[in-house]
C-alpha positions as CSV (number, residue, x, y, z in Angstrom):
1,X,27.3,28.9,8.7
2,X,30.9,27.2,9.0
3,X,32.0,24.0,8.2
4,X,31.8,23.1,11.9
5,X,28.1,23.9,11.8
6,X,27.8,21.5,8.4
7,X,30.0,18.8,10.4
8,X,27.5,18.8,13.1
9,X,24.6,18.1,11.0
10,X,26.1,15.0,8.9
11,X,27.7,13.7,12.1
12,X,25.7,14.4,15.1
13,X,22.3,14.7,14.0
14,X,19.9,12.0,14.1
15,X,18.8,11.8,10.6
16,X,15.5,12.0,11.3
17,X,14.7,14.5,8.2
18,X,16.6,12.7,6.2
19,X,15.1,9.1,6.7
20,X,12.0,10.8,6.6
21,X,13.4,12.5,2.7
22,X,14.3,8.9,2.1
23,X,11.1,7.0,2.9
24,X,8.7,9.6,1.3
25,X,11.1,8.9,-2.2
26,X,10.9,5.0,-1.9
27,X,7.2,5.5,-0.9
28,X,6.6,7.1,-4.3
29,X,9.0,5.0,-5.9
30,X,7.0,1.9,-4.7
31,X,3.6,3.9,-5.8
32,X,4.6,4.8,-9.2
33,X,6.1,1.2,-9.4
34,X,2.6,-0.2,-8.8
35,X,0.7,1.9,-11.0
36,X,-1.6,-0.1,-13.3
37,X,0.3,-0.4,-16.4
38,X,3.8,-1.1,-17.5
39,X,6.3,1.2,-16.6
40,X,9.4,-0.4,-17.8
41,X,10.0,-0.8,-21.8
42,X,9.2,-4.2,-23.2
43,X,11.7,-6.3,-25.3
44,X,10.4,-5.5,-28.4
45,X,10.4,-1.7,-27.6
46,X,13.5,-1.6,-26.4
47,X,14.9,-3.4,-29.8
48,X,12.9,-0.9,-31.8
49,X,13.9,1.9,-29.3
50,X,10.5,2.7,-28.2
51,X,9.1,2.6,-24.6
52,X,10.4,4.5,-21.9
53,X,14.3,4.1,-22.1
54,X,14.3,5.6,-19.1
55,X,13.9,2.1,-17.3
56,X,15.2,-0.2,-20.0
57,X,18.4,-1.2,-17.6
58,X,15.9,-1.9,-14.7
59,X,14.4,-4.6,-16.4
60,X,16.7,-7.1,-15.0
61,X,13.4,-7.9,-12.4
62,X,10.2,-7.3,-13.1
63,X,8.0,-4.0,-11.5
64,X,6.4,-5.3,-8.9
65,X,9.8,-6.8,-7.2
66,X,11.2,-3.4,-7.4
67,X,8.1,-2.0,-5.7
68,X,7.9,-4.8,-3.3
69,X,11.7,-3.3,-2.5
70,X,11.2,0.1,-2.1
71,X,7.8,-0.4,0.0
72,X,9.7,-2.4,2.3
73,X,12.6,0.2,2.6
74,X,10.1,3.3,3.3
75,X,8.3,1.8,5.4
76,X,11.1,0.4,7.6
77,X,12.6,4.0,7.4
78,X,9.4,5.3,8.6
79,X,9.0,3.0,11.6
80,X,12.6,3.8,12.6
81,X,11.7,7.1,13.1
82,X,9.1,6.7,15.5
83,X,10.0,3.4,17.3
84,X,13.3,2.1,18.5
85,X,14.7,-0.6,16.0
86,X,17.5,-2.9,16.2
87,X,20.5,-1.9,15.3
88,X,21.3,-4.7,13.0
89,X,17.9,-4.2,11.3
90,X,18.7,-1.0,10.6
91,X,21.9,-1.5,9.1
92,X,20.3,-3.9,7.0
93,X,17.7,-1.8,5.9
94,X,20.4,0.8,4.8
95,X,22.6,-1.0,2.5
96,X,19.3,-2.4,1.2
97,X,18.3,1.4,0.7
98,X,21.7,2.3,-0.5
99,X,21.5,-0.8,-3.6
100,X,18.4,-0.3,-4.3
101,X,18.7,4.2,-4.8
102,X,22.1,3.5,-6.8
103,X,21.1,0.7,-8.6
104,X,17.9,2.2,-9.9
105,X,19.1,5.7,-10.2
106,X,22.8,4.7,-12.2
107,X,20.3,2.2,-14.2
108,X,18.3,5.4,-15.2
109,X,21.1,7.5,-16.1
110,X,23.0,4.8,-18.0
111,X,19.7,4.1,-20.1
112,X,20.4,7.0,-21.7
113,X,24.2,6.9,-22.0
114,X,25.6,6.5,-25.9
115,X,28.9,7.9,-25.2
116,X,30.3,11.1,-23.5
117,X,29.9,13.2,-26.6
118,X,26.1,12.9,-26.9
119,X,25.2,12.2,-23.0
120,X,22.1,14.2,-22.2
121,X,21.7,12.8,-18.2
122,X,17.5,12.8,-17.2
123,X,17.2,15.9,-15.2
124,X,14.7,14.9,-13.8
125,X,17.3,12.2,-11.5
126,X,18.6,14.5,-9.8
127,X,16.7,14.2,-7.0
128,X,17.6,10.8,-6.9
129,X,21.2,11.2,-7.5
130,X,20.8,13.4,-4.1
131,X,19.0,10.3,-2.3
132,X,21.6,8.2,-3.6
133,X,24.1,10.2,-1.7
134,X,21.1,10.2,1.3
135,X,20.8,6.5,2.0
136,X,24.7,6.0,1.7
137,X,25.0,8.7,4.1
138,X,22.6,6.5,6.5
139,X,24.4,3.5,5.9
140,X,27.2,5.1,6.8
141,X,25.8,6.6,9.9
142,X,24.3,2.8,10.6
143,X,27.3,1.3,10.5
144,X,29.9,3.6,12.0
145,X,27.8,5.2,15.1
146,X,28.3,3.1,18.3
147,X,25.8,5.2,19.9
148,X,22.9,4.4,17.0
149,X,20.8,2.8,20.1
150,X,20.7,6.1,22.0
151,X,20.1,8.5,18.9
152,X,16.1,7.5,19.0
């Protein structure tokens, strides 16, 4: 494989796979999200340090909004796959896929930042760090490809 081959794929490709990547994560996102009980740390844990710290810094709007979010971007994603959408649509839908994967996914990792020394990033966020990089990719894609109408 050359870089010509790897140029190819990020430029002329339809994305297909990776919308499809994209709306399976927010899918589960929205699921987990939705799950009966609280996810995200309380105000009293988060003062005592309890609670999952992992979503302390999401707690700017509740659960269910971020759920609401996500839901709305997989499923979008999923319906541009298989039906032709306009192409503003679609460009909103990607910079409303590329806040809400970097806000929630920096959010995570700087829950558990104390300082560089002791930094110990959640694993576990990687693969969200790569559909960070994913969705910004699309918006990119969106927004710069003049022939988005007659990729699908």
């Amino acid at each position: 494989m050359n870089c010509r081959h790897i140029f190819n794929i990020l430029l002329e490709s339809d994305m297909r796979c990776a919308r499809l990547m994209l709306a399976i994560g927010a899918l589960f996102w929205a699921l987990f999200l939705a799950w009966p009980g609280a996810l995200f740390p309380t105000a009293t844990q988060i003062a005592a340090g309890t609670g999952r710290t992992t979503y302390a810094l999401m707690t700017f709007a509740p659960e269910w909004l971020w759920s609401v979010c996500f839901i709305i971007h997989g499923a979008f994603l999923l319906l541009s796959i298989f039906y032709k959408v306009p192409p503003g649509a679609a460009l909103l839908d990607a910079f409303n896929g590329a806040a809400l994967w970097t806000t929630a996914t920096v959010c995570c990792y700087l829950a558990h930042f104390k300082g560089w020394a002791t930094y110990q990033p959640p694993a576990a966020m990687g693969a969200d760090a790569a559909m960070v990089l994913g969705s910004w990719w699309w918006l990119v894609r969106v927004w710069a490809d003049k022939n988005y109408e007659a990729s699908h």
